[in-house]
C-alpha positions as CSV (number, residue, x, y, z in Angstrom):
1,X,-60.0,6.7,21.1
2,X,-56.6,7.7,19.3
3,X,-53.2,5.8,20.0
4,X,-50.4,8.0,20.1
5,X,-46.9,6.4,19.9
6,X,-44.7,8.5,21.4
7,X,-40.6,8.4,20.8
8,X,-38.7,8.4,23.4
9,X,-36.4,11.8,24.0
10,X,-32.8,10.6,25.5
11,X,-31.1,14.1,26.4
12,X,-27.7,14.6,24.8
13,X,-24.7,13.7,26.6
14,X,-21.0,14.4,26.6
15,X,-18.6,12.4,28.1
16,X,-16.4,15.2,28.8
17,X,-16.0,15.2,33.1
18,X,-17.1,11.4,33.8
19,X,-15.0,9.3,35.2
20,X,-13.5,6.1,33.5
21,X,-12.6,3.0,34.6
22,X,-9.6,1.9,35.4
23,X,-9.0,-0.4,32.5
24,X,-10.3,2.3,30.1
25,X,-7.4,4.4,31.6
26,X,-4.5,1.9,31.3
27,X,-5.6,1.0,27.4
28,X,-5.7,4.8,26.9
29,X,-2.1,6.0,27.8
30,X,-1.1,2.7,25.9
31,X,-2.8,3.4,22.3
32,X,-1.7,6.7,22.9
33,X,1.6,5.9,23.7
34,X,1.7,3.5,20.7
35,X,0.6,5.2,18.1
36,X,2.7,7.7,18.6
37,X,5.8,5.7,18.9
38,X,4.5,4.6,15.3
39,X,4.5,7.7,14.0
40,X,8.0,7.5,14.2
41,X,8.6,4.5,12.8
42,X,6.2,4.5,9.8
43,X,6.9,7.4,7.2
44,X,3.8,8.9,5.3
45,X,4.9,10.5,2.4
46,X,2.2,12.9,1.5
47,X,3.6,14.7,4.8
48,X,6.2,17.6,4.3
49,X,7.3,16.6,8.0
50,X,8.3,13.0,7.1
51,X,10.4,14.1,4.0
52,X,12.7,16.7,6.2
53,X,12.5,14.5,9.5
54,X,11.6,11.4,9.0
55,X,15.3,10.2,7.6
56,X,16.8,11.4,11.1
57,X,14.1,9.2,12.1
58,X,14.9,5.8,10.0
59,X,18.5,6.4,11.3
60,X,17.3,6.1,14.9
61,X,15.6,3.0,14.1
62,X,17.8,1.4,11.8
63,X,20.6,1.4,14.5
64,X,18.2,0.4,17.4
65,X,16.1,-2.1,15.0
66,X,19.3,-4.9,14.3
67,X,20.8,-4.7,17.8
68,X,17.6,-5.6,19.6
69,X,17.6,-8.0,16.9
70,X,21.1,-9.8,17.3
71,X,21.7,-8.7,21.4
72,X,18.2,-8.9,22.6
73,X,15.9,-11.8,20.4
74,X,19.4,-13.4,19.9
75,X,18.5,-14.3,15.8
76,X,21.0,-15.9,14.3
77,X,20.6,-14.0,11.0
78,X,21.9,-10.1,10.8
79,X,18.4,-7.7,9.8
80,X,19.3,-5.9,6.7
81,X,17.9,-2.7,6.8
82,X,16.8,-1.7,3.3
83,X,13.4,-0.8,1.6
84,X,12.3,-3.4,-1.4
85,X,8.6,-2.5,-1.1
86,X,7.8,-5.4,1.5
87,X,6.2,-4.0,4.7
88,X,6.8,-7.6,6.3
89,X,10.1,-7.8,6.6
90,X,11.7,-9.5,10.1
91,X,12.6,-5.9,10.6
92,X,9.2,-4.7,10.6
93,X,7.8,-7.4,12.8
94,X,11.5,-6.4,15.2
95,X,10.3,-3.2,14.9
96,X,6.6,-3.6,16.3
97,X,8.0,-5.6,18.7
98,X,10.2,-2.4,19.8
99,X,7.1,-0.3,19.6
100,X,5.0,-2.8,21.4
101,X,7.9,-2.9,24.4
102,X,8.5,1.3,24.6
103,X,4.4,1.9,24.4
104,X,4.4,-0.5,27.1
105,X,6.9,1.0,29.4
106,X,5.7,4.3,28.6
107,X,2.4,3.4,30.2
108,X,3.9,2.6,33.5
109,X,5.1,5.1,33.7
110,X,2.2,7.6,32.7
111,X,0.2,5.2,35.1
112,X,2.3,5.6,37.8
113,X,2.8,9.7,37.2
114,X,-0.6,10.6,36.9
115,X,-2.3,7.8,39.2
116,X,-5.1,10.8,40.3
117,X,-6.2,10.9,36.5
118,X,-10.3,10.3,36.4
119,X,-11.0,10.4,32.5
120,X,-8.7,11.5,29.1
121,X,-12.0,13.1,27.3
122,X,-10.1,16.2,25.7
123,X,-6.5,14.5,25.2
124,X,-8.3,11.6,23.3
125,X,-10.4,13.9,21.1
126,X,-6.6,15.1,20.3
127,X,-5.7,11.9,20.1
128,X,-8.5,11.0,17.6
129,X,-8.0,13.9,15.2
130,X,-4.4,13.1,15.1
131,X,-5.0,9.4,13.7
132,X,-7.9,10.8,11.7
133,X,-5.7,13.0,9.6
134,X,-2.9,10.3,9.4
135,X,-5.6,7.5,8.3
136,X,-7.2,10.0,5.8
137,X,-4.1,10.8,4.8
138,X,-3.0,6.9,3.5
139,X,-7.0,6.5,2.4
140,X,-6.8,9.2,0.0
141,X,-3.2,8.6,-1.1
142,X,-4.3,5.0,-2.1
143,X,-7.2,5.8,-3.2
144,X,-6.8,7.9,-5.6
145,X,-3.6,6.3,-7.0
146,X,-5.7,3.3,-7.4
147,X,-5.8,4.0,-11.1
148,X,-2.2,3.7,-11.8
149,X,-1.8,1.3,-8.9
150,X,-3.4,-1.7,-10.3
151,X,-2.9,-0.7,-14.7
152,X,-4.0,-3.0,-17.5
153,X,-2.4,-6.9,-17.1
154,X,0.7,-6.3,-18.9
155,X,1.6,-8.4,-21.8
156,X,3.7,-10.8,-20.3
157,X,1.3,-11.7,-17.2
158,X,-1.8,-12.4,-19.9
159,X,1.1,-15.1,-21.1
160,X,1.8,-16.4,-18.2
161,X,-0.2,-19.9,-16.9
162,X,-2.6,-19.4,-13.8
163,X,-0.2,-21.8,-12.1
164,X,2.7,-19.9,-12.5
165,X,1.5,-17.2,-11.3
166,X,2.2,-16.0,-7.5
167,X,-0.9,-15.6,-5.4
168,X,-0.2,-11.6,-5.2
169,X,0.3,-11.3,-8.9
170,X,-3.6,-13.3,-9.3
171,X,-4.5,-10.8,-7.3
172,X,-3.2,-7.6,-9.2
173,X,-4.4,-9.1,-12.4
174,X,-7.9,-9.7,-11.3
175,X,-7.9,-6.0,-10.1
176,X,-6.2,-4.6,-13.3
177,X,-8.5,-6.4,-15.7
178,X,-11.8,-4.2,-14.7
179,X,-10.9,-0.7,-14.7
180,X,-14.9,-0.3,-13.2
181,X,-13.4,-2.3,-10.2
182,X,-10.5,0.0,-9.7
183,X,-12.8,2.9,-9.7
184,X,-15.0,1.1,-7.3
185,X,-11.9,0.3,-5.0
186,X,-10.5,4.0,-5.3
187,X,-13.9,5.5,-3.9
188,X,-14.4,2.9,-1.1
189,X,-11.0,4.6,0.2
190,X,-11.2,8.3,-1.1
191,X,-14.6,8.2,0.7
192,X,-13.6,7.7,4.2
193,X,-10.4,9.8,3.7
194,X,-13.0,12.6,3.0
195,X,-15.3,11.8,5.7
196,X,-12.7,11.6,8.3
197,X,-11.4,15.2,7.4
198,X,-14.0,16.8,8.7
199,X,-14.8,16.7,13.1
200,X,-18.8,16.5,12.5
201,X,-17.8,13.4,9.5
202,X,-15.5,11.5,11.4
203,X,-17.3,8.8,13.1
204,X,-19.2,8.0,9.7
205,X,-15.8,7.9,8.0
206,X,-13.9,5.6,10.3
207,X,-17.1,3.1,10.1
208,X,-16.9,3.2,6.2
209,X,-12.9,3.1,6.5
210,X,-13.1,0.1,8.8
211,X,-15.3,-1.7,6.3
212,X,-13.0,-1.0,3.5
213,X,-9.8,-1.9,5.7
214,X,-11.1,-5.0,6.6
215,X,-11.5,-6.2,3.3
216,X,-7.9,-4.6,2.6
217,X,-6.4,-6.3,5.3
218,X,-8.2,-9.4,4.3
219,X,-6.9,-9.3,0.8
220,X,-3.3,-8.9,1.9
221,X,-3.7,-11.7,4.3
222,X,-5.4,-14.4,1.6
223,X,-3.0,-13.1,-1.3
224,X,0.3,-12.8,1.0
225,X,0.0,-9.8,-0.3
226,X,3.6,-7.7,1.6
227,X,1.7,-4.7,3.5
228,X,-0.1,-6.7,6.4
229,X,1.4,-5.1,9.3
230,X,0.8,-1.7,7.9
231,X,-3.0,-2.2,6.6
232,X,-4.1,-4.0,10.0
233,X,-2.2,-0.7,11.8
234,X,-4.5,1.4,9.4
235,X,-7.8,-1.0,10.5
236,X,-6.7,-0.6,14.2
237,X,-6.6,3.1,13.7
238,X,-9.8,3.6,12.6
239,X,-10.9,1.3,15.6
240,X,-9.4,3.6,17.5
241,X,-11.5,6.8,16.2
242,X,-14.7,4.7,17.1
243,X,-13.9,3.5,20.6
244,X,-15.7,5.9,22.5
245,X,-18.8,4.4,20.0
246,X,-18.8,1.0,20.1
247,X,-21.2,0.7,23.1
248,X,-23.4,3.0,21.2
249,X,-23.6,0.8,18.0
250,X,-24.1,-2.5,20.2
251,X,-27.1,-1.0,21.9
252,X,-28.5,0.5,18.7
253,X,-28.2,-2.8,16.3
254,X,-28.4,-5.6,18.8
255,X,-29.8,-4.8,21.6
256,X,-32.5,-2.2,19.8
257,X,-32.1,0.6,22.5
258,X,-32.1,4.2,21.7
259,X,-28.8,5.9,22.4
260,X,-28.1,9.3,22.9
261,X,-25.9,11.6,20.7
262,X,-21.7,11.6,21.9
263,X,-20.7,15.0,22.2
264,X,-16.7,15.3,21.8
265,X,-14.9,17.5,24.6
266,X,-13.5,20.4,22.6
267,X,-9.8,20.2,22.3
268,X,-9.1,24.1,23.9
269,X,-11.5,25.4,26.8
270,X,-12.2,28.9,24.8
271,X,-13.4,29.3,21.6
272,X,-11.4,31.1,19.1
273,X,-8.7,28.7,19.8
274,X,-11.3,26.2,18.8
275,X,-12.2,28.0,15.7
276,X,-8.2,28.4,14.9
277,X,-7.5,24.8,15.1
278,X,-10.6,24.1,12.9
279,X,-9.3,27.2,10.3
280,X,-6.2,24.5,10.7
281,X,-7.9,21.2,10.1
282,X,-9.6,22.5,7.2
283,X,-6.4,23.8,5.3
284,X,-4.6,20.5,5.9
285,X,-7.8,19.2,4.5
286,X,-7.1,20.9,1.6
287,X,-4.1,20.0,1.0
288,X,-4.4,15.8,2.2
289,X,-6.9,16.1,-0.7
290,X,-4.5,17.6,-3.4
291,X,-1.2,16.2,-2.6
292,X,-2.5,13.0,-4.2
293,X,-4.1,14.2,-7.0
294,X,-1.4,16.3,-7.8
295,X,1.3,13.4,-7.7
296,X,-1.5,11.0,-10.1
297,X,-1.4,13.6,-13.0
298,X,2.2,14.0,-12.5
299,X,2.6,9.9,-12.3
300,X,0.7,9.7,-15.4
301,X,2.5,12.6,-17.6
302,X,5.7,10.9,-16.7
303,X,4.0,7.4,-17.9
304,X,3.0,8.7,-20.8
305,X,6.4,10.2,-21.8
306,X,8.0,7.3,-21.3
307,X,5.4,4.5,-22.7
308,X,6.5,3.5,-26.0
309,X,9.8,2.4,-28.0
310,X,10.2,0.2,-31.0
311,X,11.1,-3.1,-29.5
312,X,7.6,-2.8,-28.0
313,X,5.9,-6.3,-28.4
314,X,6.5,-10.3,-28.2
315,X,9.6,-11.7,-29.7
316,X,10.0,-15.2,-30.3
317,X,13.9,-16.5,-30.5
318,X,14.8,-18.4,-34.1
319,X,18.2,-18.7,-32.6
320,X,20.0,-18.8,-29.4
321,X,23.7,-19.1,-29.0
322,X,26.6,-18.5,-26.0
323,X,30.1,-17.9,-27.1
324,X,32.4,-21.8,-25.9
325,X,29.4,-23.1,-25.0
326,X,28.8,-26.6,-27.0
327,X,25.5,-27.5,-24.8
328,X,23.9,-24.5,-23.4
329,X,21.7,-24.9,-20.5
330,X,18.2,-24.5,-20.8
331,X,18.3,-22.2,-17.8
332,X,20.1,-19.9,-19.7
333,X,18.6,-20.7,-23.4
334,X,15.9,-18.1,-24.6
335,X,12.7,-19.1,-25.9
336,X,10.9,-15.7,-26.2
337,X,11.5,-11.9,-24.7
338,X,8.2,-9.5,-23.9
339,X,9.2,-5.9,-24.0
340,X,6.5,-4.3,-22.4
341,X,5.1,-0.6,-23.0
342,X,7.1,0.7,-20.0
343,X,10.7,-0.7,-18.8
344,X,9.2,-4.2,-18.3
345,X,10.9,-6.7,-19.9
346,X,10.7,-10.7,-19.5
347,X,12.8,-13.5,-20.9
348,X,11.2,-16.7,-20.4
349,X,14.4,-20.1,-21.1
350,X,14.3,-23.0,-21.8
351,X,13.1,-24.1,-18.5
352,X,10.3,-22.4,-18.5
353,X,11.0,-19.9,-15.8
354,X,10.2,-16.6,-16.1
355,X,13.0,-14.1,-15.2
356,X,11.5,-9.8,-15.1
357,X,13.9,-7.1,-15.9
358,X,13.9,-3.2,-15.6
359,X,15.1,-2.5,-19.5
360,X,16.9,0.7,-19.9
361,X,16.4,0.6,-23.8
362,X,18.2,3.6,-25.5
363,X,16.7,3.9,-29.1
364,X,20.1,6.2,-30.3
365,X,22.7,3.8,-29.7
366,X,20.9,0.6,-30.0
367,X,22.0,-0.7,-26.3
368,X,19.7,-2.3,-24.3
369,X,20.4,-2.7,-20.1
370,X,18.4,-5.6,-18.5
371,X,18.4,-4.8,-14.6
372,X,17.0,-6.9,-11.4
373,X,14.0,-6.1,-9.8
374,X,15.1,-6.4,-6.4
375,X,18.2,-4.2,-4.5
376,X,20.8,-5.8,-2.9
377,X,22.2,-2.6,-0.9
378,X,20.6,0.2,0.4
379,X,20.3,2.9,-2.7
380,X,22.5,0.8,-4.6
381,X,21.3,0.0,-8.7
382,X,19.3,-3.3,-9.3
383,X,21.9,-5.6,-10.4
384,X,23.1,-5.5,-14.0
385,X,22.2,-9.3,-15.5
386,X,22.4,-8.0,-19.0
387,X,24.2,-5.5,-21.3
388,X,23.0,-5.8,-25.1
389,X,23.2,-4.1,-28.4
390,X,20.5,-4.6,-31.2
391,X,20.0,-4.1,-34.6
392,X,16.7,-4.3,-36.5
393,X,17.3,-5.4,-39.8
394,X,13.1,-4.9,-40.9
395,X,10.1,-4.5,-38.7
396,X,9.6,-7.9,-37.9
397,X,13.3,-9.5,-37.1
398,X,15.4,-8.3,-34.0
399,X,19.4,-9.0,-33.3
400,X,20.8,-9.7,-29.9
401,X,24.6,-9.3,-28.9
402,X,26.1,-8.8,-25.5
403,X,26.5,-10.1,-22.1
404,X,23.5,-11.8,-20.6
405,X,23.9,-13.7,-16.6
406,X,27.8,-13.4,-17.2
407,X,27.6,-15.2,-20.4
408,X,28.2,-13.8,-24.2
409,X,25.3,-14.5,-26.1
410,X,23.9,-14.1,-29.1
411,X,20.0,-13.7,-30.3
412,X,18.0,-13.5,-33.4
413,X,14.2,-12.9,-33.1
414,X,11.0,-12.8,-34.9
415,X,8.3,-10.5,-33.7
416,X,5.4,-11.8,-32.9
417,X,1.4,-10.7,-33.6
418,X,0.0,-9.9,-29.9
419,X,-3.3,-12.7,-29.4
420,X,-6.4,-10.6,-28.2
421,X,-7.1,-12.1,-25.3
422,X,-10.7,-12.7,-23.4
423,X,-9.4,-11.4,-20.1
424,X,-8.8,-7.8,-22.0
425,X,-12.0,-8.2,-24.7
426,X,-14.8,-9.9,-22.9
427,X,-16.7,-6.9,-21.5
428,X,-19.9,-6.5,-19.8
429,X,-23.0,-8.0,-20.5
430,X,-26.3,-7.1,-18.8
431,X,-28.4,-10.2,-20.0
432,X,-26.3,-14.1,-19.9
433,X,-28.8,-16.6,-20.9
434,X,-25.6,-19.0,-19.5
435,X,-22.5,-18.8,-17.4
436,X,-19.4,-17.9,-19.6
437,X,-16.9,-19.5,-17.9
438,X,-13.9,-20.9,-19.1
C-alpha cells in the first residue's frame, strides 16, 4: 500500500479589511508620525527635494533645536549648530528628543480624531514604500561609494603605532587595507538597496538590509564610530518595512508552521492609478540607482586630478628652528612631516603627537597653507595653523619658512624612502601551513 504525503495548501490572505488591535493602531500613527517628522530633520542628499528644501528645513530646526535645549532641558552649555561630519552631536540626540515629543503628540491627536479607525492596511503599504525608497536610497549611496569611502591606509596612519591610533581610525584601516572587503561591504548594501526598489523585492531586501544594518550599527557602536543615531534609524526603518512579517517568520523558523503568502493592500482602489505609481517607482528607481554611481566616477576624476605634487612623500626634519626662541618646546618642535597623495598632511613634534592638516600646496609659488581639520563656525575656513614657503634645493632636501601655530619657524628636511609595509604587501594565500601573525 503507497504512502502519500500530502502538503498542506494554506489559501492566500490579505490583510487588507481586518481589523487590528488597538496597540497595533496607536504604534502605527506613532511610526508614521515619526518618521515623518524625520524626514525633516535628516537631509538625504541623493534627493533633488532636500537640496532646494531641505535648507528652509535646517533653519526651522536650528532655531527650535537650541531653545528646547537652553529653555526646555535647561543645559548649561549653548548647542552649536554646525555640521563637522559627527551625526552624534547633543544636537542630534536634542533633536530626536524633539522628534520623539512631536511624533508623540501627533499621535494623540490622530488617536483621538480618528478613534472609529479599525486597521491602516493601505496607508501603511504607503507608509512602507515611502521608507523603502528613503532606505534604498542611503544603501545604495553608501554602498557604492564604499570604494572611495574606505581608500588605501594613507602613509601617515601605516606610521602611526596601534596605540595611538583612535578606535574609529582602527577601524577605517582594517577596512581600507583589503579592497576584496570593501567590495564585499559595498554589495551587502547595494544589494538590499536594489531589492527594496522594487514592490514584489521588498520584504527580501529589508531582511538582507536588516542583516547588513545590524552589523553597521554594531560597528559604529564598538568603534565609537559618529553615525549611531542615524544607522540604528536606518536598522529601525527596515524593521519597519517587515512589521507586518514578523509573525510570519516566527511561525516559519521556530515554531515550523506553514504560513500563508501576505498580500499588500494596493495603494489606489483602481488600477491604472496603480500602474502610474508603479511607472513612478520604477523611474525613481532608476535614478536612486544612478545618482550614486554618477557622483563615484565624478568623486574619482576629481581624485585623480588632484592626486599628486612634488612634496609627495616622508620628510624627516635635520633642523628645526623658531625665530627668539632659545628653548623651543617639544610641542612645537618637528620631527618629521607626511605629505600625503591628496591634501593630507601630518607633522608629528617632539612630543610625539600627531597634528593632521588640509595642505593647500601651490607648486607655482612655492607656498604651502596648513589648515585644521575641524570648523569652528558654520561655513567658515578650517583654521589657518600654518602659512609656508619652500624651496627644493635637489630631489631629496626640502626648505621650510613661515608661520607655523603663531610662531616663525624655520625647517630643513631630508626626504625619506617609503618602507613597504606588510599591511599593504601581504596578500592572500589559499594554503598557510601556520598562522602568520605578528
Amino acid at each position: 500500500m503507497a504512502v502519500t504525503f500530502k502538503t498542506p495548501v494554506v489559501a492566500a490572505t490579505t490583510t487588507a479589511g481586518k481589523n487590528w488591535p488597538v496597540a497595533g493602531l496607536i504604534a502605527f500613527r506613532f511610526v508614521f508620525a515619526y518618521f515623518l517628522l524625520y524626514k525633516t530633520a535628516t537631509t538625504f542628499f541623493w534627493l533633488p527635494y532636500d537640496r532646494l528644501v531641505g535648507k528652509q528645513l535646517d533653519l526651522i530646526w536650528h532655531s527650535l533645536v537650541p531653545w528646547v535645549a537652553k529653555h526646555i532641558l535647561s543645559l548649561h552649555k549653548d548647542i552649536t549648530v554646525f555640521t563637522n561630519g559627527s551625526g552624534d552631536t547633543t544636537y542630534n540626540y536634542v533633536q530626536i528628543l524633539c522628534l520623539l515629543m512631536f511624533a508623540s503628540i501627533a499621535t494623540g491627536v490622530w488617536t483621538i480624531l480618528d478613534r472609529n479607525r479599525k486597521e491602516y492596511s493601505q496607508l501603511y503599504e504607503w507608509l512602507r514604500m515611502f521608507v523603502s525608497f528613503l532606505l534604498a536610497g542611503t544603501l545604495l549611496t553608501y554602498g557604492i561609494t564604499k570604494l572611495g569611502q574606505f581608500s588605501v591606509p594613507a602613509v601617515t596612519t601605516l606610521l602611526e603605532p596601534y596605540g595611538n591610533s583612535s578606535p574609529m581610525a582602527l577601524l577605517w584601516t582594517f577596512i581600507g587595507a583589503s579592497r576584496s572587503y570593501c567590495i564585499f561591504a559595498g554589495f551587502a548594501e547595494v544589494l538590499p538597496g536594489i531589492l527594496l526598489l522594487f514592490p514584489p523585492l521588498r520584504t527580501l531586501g529589508a531582511v538582507i538590509a536588516a542583516c547588513t544594518l545590524t552589523n553597521v550599527f554594531m560597528l559604529n557602536m564598538c568603534y565609537d564610530v559618529p553615525v549611531k543615531l542615524f544607522s540604528l534609524h536606518l536598522l529601525l526603518m527596515s524593521l519597519a518595512i517587515l512589521a507586518p512579517d514578523l509573525k510570519r517568520f516566527f511561525n516559519f523558523f521556530v515554531l515550523n508552521r506553514p504560513v500563508e503568502p501576505r498580500f499588500a493592500a494596493p495603494l489606489f482602489k483602481n488600477a491604472i492609478p496603480n500602474k502610474i505609481i508603479l511607472f513612478v517607482q520604477i523611474l525613481v528607481a532608476i535614478y536612486l540607482i544612478v545618482t550614486p554611481i554618477n557622483y563615484m566616477i565624478r568623486q574619482g576624476t576629481e581624485v585623480k586630478v588632484a592626486s599628486s605634487h612634488s612634496l609627495y612623500g616622508i620628510w624627516g626634519v635635520n633642523q628645526f628652528s623658531s625665530a627668539g626662541q632659545q628653548t623651543i618646546p617639544d610641542s612645537l618642535k618637528w620631527q618629521r612631516l607626511v605629505f600625503e597623495e591628496s591634501e593630507g598632511v601630518s607633522v608629528l613634534t617632539a612630543d610625539n603627537k600627531l597634528n593632521l592638516y588640509y595642505g593647500e600646496i601651490d607648486s607655482k609659488v612655492k607656498k604651502i597653507e596648513l589648515r585644521g581639520m575641524d570648523q569652528s563656525e558654520v561655513g567658515a575656513p578650517p583654521e589657518l595653523v600654518g602659512k609656508l614657503s619652500f624651496t627644493q634645493p635637489d630631489d631629496k632636501t626640502l626648505i621650510l619658512d613661515g608661520t607655523y601655530a603663531g610662531k616663525q619657524v624655520h625647517a630643513i628636511l631630508h626626504h625619506q624612502s617609503t618602507p613597504e609595509f606588510l599591511l599593504l604587501n601581504r596578500g592572500f594565500h589559499w594554503i598557510q601551513e601556520h598562522p602568520f601573525q605578528i
